[in-house]
C-alpha positions as a LaTeX table, in Angstrom:
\begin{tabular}{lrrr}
\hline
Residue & $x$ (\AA) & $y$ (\AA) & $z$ (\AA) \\
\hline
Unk1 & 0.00 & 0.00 & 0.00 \\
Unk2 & 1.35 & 3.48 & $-0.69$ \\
Unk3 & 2.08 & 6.06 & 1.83 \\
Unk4 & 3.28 & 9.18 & 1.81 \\
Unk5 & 7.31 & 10.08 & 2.72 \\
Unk6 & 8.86 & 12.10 & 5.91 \\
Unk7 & 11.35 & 14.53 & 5.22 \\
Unk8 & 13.53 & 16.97 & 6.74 \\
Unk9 & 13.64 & 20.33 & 5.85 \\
Unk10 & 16.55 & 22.19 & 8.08 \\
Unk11 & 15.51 & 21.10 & 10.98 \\
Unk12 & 11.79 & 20.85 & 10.73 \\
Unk13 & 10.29 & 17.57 & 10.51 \\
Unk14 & 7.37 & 17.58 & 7.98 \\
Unk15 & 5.38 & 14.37 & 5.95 \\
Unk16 & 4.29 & 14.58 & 2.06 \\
Unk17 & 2.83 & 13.21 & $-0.75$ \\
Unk18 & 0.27 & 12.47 & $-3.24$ \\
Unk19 & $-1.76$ & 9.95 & $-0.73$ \\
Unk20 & $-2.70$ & 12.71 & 1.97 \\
Unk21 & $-2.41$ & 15.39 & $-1.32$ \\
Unk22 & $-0.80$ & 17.55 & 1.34 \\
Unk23 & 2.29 & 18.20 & 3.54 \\
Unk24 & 2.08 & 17.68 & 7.02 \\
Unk25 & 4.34 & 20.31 & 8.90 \\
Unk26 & 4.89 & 18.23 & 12.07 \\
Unk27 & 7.80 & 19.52 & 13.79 \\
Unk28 & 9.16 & 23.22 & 12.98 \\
Unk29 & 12.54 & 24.52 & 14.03 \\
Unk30 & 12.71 & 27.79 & 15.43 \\
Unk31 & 16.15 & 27.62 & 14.05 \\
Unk32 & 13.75 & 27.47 & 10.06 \\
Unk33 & 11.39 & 30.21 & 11.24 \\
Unk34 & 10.04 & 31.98 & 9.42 \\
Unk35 & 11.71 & 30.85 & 6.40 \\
Unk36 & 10.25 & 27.53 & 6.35 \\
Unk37 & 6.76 & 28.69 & 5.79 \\
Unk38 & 7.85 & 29.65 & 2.09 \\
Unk39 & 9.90 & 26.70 & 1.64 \\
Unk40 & 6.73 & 24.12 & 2.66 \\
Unk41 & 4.49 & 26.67 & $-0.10$ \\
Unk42 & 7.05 & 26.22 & $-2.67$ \\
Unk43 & 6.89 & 22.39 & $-2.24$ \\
Unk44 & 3.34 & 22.17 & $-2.08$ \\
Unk45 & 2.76 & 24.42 & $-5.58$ \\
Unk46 & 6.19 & 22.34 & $-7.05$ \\
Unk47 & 4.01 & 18.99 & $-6.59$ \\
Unk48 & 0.24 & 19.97 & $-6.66$ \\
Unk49 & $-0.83$ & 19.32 & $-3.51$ \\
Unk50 & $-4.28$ & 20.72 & $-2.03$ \\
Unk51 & $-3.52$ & 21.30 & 1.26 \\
Unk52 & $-1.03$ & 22.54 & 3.79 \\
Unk53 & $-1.44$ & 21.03 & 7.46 \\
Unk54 & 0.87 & 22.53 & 10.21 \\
Unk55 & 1.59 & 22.18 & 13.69 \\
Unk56 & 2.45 & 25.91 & 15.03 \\
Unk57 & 3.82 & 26.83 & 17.99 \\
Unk58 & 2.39 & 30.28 & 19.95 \\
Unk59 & 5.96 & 32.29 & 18.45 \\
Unk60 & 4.55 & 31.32 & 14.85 \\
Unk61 & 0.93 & 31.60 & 14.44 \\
Unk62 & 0.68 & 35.35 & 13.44 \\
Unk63 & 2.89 & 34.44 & 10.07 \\
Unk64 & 1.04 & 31.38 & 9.72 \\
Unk65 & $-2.11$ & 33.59 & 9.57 \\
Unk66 & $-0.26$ & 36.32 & 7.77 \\
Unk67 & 0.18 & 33.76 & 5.13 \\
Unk68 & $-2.86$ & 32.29 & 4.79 \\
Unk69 & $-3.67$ & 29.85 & 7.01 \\
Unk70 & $-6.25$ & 29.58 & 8.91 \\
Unk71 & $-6.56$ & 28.18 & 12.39 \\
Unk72 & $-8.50$ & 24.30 & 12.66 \\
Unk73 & $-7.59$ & 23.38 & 16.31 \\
Unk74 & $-6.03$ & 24.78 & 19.21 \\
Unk75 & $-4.35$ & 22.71 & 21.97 \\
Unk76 & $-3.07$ & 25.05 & 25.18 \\
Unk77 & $-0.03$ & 23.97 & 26.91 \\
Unk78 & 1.01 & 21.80 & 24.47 \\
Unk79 & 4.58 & 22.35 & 24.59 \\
Unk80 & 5.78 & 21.55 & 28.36 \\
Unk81 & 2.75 & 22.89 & 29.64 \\
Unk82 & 3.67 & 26.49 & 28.86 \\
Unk83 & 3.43 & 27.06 & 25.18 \\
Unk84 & 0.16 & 26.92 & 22.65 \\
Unk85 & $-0.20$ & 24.65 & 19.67 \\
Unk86 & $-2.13$ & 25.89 & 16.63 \\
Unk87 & $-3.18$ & 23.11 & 13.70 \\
Unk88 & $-3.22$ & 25.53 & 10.67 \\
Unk89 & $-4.69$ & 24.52 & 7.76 \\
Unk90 & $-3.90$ & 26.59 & 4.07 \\
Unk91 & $-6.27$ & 24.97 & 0.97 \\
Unk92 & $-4.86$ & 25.51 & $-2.23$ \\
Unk93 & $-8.08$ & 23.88 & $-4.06$ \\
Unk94 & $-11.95$ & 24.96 & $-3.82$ \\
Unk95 & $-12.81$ & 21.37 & $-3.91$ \\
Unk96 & $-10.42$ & 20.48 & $-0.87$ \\
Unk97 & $-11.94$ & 23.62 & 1.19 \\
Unk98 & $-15.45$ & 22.36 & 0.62 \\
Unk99 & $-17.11$ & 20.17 & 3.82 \\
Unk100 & $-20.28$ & 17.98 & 2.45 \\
Unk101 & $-20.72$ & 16.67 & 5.34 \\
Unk102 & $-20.42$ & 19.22 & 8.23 \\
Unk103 & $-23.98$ & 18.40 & 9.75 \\
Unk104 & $-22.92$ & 14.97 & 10.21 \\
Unk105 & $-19.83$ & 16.36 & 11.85 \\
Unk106 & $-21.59$ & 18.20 & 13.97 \\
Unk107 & $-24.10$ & 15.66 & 14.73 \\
Unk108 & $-21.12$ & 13.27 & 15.87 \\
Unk109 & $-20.21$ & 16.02 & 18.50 \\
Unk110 & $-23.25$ & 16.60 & 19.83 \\
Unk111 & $-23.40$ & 12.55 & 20.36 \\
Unk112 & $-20.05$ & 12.62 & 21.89 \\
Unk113 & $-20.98$ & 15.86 & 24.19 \\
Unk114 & $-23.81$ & 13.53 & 25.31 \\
Unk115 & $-21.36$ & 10.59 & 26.41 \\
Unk116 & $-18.61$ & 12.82 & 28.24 \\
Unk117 & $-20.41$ & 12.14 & 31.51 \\
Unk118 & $-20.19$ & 8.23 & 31.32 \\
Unk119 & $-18.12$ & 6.00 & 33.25 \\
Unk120 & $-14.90$ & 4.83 & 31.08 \\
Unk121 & $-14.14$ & 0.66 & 30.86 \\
Unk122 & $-12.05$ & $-0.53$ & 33.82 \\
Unk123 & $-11.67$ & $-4.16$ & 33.27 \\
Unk124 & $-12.40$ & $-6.53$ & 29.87 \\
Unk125 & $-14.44$ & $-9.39$ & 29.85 \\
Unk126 & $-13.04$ & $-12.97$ & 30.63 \\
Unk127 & $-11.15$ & $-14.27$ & 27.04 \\
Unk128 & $-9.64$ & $-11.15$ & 26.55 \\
Unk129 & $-5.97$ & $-10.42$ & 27.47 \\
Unk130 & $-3.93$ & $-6.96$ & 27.89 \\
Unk131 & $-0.43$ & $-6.57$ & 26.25 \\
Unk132 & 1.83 & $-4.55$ & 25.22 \\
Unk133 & 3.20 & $-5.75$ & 21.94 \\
Unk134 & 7.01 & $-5.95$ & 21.10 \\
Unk135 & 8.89 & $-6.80$ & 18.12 \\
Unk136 & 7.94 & $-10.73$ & 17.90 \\
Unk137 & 4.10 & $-9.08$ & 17.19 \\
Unk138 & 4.49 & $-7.66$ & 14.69 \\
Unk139 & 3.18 & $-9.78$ & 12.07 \\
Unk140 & 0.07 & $-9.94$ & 14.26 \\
Unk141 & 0.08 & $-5.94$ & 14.10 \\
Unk142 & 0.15 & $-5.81$ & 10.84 \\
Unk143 & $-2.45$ & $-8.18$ & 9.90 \\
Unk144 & $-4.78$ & $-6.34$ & 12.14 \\
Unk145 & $-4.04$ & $-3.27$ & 10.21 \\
Unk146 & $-4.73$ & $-4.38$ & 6.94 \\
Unk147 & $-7.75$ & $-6.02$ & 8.05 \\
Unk148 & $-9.24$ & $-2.54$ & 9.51 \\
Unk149 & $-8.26$ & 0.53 & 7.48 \\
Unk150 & $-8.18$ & $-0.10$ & 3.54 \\
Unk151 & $-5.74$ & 3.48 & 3.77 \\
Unk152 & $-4.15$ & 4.85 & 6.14 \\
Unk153 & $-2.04$ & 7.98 & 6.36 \\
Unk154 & 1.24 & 6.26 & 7.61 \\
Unk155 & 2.43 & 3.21 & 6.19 \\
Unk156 & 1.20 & 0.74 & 9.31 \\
Unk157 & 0.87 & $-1.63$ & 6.58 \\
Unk158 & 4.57 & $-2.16$ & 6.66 \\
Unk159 & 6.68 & $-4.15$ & 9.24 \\
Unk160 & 9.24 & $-2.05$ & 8.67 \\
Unk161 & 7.73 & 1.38 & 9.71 \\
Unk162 & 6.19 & $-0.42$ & 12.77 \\
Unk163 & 9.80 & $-1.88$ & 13.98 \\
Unk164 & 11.38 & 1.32 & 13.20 \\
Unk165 & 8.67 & 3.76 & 15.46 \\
Unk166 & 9.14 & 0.77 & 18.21 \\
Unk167 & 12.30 & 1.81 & 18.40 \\
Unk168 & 11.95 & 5.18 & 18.40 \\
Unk169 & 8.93 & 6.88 & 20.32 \\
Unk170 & 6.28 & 4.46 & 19.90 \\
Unk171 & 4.63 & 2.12 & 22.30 \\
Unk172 & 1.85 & $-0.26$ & 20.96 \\
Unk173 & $-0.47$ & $-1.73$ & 22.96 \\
Unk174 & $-2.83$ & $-4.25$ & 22.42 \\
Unk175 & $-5.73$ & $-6.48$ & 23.67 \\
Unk176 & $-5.62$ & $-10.33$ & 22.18 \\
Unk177 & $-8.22$ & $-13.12$ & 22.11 \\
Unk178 & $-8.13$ & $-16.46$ & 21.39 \\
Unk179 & $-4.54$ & $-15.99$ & 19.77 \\
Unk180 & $-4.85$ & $-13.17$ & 18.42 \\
Unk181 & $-5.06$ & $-9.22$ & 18.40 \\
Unk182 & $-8.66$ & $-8.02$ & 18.70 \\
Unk183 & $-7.64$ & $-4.31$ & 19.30 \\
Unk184 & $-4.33$ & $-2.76$ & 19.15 \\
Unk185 & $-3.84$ & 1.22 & 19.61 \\
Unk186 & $-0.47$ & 3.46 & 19.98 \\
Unk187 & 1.23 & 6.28 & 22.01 \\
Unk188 & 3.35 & 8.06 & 19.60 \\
Unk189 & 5.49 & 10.39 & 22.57 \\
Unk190 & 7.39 & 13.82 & 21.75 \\
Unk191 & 9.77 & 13.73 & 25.02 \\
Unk192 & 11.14 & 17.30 & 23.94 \\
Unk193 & 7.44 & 18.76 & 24.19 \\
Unk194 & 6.15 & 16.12 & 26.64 \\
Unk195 & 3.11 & 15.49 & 24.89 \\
Unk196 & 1.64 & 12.24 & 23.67 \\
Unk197 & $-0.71$ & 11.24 & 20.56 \\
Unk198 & $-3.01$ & 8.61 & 20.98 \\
Unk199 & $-3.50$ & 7.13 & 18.02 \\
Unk200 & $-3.78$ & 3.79 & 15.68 \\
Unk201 & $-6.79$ & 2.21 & 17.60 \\
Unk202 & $-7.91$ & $-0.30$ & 15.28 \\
Unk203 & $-10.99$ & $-3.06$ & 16.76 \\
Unk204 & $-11.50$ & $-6.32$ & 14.14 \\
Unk205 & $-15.58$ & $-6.29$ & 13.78 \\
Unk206 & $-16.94$ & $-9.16$ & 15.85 \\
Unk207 & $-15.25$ & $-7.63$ & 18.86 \\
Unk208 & $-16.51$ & $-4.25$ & 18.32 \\
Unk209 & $-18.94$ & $-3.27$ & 21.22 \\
Unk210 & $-16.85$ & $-4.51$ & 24.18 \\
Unk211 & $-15.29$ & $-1.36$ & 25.31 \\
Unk212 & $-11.80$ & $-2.61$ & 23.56 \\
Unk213 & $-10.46$ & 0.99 & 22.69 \\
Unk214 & $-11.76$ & 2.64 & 25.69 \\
Unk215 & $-9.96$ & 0.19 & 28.07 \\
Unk216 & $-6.92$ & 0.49 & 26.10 \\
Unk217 & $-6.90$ & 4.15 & 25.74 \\
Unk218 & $-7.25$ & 3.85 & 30.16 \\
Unk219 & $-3.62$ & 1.40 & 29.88 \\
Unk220 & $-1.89$ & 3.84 & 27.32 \\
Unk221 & $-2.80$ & 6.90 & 29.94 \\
Unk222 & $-1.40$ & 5.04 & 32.74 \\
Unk223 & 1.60 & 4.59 & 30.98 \\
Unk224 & 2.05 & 7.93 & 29.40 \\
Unk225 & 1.95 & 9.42 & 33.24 \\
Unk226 & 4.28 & 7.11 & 34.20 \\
Unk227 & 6.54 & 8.50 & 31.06 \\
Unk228 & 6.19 & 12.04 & 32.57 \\
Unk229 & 4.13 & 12.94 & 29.68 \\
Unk230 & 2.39 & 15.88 & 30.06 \\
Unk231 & $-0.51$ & 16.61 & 27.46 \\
Unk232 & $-2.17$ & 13.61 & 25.59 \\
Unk233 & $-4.20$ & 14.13 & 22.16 \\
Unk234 & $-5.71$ & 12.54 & 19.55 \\
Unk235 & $-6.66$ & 13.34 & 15.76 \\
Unk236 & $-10.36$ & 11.10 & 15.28 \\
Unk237 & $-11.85$ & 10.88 & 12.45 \\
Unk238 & $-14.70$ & 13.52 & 12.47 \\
Unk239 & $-17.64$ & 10.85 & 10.34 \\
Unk240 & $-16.80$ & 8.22 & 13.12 \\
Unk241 & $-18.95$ & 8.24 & 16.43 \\
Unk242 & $-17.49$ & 5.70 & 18.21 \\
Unk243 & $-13.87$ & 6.92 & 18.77 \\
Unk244 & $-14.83$ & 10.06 & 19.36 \\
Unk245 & $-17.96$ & 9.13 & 21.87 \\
Unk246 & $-14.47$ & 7.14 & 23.72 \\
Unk247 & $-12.16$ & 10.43 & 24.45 \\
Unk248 & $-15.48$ & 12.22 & 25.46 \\
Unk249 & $-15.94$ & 9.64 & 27.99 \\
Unk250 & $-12.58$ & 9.38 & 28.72 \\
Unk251 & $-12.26$ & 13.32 & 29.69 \\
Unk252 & $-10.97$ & 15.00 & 26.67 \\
Unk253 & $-11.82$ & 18.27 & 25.64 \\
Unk254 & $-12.83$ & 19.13 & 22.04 \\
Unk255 & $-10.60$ & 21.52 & 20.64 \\
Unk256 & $-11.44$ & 21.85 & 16.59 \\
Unk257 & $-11.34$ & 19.99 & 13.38 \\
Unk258 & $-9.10$ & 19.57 & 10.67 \\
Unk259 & $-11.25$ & 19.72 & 7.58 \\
Unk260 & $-10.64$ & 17.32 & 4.49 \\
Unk261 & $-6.77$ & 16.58 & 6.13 \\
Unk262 & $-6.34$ & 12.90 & 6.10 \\
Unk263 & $-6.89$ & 9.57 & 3.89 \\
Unk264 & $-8.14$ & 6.95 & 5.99 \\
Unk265 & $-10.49$ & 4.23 & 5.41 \\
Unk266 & $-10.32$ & 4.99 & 1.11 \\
Unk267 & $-10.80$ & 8.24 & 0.93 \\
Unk268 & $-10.07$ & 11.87 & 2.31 \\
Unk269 & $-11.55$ & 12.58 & 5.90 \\
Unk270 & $-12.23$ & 15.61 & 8.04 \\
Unk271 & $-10.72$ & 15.35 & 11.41 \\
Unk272 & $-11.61$ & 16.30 & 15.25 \\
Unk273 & $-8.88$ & 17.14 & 17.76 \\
Unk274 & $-9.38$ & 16.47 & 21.33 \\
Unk275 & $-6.80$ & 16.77 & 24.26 \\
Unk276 & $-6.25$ & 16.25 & 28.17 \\
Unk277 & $-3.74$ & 16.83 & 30.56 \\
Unk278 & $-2.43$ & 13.61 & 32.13 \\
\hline
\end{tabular}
């Protein structure tokens, strides 16, 4: 399955490609700043893309907006507690800037609103078992995967890309039955920043509707606090009630949506942020 490449440009880490038909500004540099902003426009116009995404720090979001970009989600202390994180989002196609299905996004956050108040999953029924998965599971990881998402916008498809982010900043967690993975989810960590994203929850269908994710998410949490991380977030696919019903339970606070961002599930999908401090 394709995916789309991460690059380094200075020092700012950013992902691109005809998949997402966008660049992802994920880490800038003040070191790049503000000179990077024309470099990831020049890219983006060199190869067609139809959409800038960027993670911006308080120091850059007035030449973020000066150039264009307008603000999707906002996520306070996001940088060791003491510095603001904008998600910026510059469109450089009407089609790409045009939401059919905002009522049904807003519908989904109403729902979720409605759920915040509800005790999260503590334990898992009898059959299921908690892990966290290492490099022997792979193969199980990846089958679970492909089985879930027909795209996705990083290549969890490959063993290679999971092995590598193992050994990086990743931890994978996952609940197994009868041999094999049921659920699986991730906490991709930023130990610079302190912050966690809580992401890759994938459920195989005939064990959707036992609290799975939401007893994960619970595990990853305790972990993450015991990693000193400070803020944890997620980026949930806005047309999907489930996960986002689970972080509204789970305490997080909804904090904007990244419109038309991401391919996921075969085609491109609007996104809601939520956070939480740990």
């Amino acid at each position: 399955m394709n995916s789309d490449k991460i690059d380094i440009i200075s020092n700012s880490i950013l992902q691109h490609g005809k998949y997402n038909d966008r660049i992802y500004l994920m880490k800038i540099s003040k070191q790049d700043f503000p000179g990077i902003i024309g470099k990831i426009e020049r890219l983006a116009l060199d190869n067609g893309y139809t959409k800038i995404f960027a993670k911006v720090p308080g120091f850059a979001k007035n030449r973020f907006i000066d150039a264009g970009y307008l603000m999707e989600a906002f996520i306070p202390g996001f940088y060791n507690g003491s510095e603001n994180a904008y998600l910026m989002g510059k469109y450089f196609s009407g089609s790409r800037k045009l939401i059919n299905n905002y009522k049904n996004i807003c519908d989904i956050l109403d729902l979720s609103y409605s759920k915040s108040a509800k005790e999260s999953v503590s334990e898992i029924s009898p059959g299921f078992g908690f892990q966290i998965c290492d490099i022997s599971n792979i193969p199980d990881m990846v089958e679970i995967y492909r089985k879930v998402f027909k795209t996705y916008p990083f290549p969890i498809f490959k063993p290679g890309f999971i092995k590598k982010t193992m050994n990086e900043n990743v931890i994978y967690f996952s609940i197994w039955k009868d041999g094999k993975i049921a659920a699986i989810s991730s906490s991709e960590m930023d130990i610079e920043s302190k912050t966690v994203e809580m992401t890759d929850f994938a459920t195989l269908p005939e064990y959707q509707g036992n609290g799975l994710a939401i007893y994960l998410l619970g595990k990853m949490e305790n972990e993450m606090r015991k990693r000193d991380m400070k803020i944890s977030y997620t980026i949930a696919r806005a047309s999907c009630a489930g996960i986002n019903i689970i972080f509204a339970k789970s305490g997080y606070t909804y904090c904007g949506t990244l419109f038309n961002n991401t391919n996921i599930s075969g085609s491109i999908e609007s996104m809601n942020v939520w956070y939480k401090c740990l």
